[in-house]
C-alpha positions in Angstrom: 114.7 27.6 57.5 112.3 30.0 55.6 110.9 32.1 58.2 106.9 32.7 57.3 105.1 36.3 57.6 102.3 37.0 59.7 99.3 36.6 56.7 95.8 39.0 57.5 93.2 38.9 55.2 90.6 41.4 55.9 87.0 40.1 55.3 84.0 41.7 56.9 82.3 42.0 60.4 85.4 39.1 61.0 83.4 36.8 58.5 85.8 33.6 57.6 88.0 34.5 53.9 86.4 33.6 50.8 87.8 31.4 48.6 89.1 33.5 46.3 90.7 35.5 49.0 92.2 31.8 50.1 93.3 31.4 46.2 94.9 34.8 46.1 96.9 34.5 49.3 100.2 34.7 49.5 101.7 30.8 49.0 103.0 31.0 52.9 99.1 31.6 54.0 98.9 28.1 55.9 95.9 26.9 53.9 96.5 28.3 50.7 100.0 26.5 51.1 98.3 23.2 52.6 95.9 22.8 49.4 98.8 23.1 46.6 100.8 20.7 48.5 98.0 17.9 48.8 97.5 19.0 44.9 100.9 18.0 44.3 100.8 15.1 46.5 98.0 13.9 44.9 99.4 13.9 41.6 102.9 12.8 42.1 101.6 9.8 44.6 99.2 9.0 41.8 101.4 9.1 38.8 103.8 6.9 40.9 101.3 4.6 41.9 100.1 4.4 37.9 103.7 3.7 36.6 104.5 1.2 39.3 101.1 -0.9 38.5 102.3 -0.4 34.9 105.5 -1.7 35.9 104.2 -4.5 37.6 102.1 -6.0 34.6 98.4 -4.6 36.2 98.4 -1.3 34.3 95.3 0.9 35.0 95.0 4.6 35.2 93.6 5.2 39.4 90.4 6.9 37.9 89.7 3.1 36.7 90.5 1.8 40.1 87.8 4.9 42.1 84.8 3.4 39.8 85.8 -0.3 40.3 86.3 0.6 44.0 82.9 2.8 43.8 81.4 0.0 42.7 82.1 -2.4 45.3 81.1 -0.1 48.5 78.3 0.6 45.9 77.0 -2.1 44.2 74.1 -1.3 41.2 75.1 2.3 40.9 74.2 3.8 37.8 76.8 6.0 36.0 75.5 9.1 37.2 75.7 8.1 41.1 79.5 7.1 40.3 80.4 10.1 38.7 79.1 12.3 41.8 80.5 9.4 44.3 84.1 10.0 42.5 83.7 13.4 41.6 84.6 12.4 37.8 82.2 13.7 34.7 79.7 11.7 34.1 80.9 11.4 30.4 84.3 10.2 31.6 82.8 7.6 34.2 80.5 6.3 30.7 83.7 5.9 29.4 85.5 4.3 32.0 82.1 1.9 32.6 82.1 1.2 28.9 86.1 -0.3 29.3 85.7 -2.0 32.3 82.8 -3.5 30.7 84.7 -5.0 27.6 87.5 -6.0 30.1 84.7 -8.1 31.3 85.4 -6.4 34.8 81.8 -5.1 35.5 78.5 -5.9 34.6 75.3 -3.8 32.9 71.9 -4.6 33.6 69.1 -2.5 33.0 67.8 0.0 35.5 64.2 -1.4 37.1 62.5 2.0 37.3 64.5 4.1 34.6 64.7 2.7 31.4 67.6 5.2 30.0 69.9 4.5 33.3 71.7 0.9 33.6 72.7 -0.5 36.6 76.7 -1.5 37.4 78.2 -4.2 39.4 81.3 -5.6 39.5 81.9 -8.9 37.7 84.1 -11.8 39.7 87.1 -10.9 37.2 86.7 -7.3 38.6 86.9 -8.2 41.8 89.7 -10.3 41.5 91.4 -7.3 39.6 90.7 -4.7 42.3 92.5 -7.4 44.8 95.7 -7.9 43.1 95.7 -4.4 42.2 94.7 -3.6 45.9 97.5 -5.4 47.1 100.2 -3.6 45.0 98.8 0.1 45.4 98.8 -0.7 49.5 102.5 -1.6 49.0 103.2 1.4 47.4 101.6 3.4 50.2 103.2 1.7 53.1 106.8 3.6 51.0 104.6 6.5 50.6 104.0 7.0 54.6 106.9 5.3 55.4 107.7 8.4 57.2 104.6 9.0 59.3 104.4 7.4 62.7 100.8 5.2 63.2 99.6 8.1 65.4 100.6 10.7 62.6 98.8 8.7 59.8 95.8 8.8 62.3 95.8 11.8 63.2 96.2 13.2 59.5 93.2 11.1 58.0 91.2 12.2 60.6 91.9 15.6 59.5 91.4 15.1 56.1 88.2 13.6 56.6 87.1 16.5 58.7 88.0 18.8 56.0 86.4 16.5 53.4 83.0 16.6 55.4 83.5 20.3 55.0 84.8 20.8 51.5 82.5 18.1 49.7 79.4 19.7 51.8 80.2 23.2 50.5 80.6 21.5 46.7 77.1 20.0 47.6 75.0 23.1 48.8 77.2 24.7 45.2 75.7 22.0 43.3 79.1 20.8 42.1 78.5 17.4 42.6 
């Protein structure tokens, strides 16, 4: 077992580290370590979840599946209110939208009080898409937290969405999204 060194980052009048102190931090500091890993998790439980819908004969990338899924908690979104609800470009989302679209999964119709912004819903063929894909990516995750007790899954997505609230307030007030 790795043994891990005592980590002190000096910051002023004991103020919290900044993030590039956080960045720069040796990869044993517990949070610098934390954020690479759910990096890393992130993108290997995604590209797994990707190939195995490919496998399965429902191929679509997951960026697809956040704006269909955006779309149903969100119904009549504009592409702008997407992109900052999935924290992908807005040029990206118009792309995405545009697809989907042709697929025949979602629907445009004209924004009521802006007249260069449309308005997004999901079509019945999109919904029936998100299902079956639904139904195969929540397979996939029971494997993925196969290992995690009930208690342990509940306990870590209640710490994820504590430091969500956190992280996505400070991207806010930064005008990142």
């Amino acid at each position: 077992m790795a043994s891990h060194k005592s980590v002190t980052i000096e910051t002023p009048d004991d103020a919290a580290p900044s993030a590039v102190d956080l960045l720069l931090a040796p990869p044993s500091f517990p949070p610098a370590r934390a954020t690479f890993q759910m990096r890393d998790i992130g993108h290997v439980l995604g590209t797994w979840i990707e190939r195995n819908l490919r496998d399965a004969g429902t191929p679509i990338p997951l960026a697809y599946l956040r704006v269909l899924n955006t779309l149903e908690e969100r119904e009549g979104s504009t592409g702008r209110q997407v992109a900052r609800a999935t924290v992908i470009t807005a040029q990206t989302v118009a792309t995405i939208l545009n697809r989907l679209e042709a697929n025949g999964h979602v629907l445009r119709r004209p924004h009521h009080e802006n007249k260069r912004a449309d308005r997004w819903f999901l079509s019945d063929a999109g919904r029936e898409h998100l299902k079956a894909v639904r139904k195969r990516v929540n397979a996939d995750l029971v494997k993925a937290y196969g290992g995690l007790t009930r208690d342990e899954i509940t306990q870590l997505n209640g710490l994820i969405e504590k430091l969500g609230a956190t992280v996505f307030r400070l991207g806010e007030n930064a005008g990142l999204l």
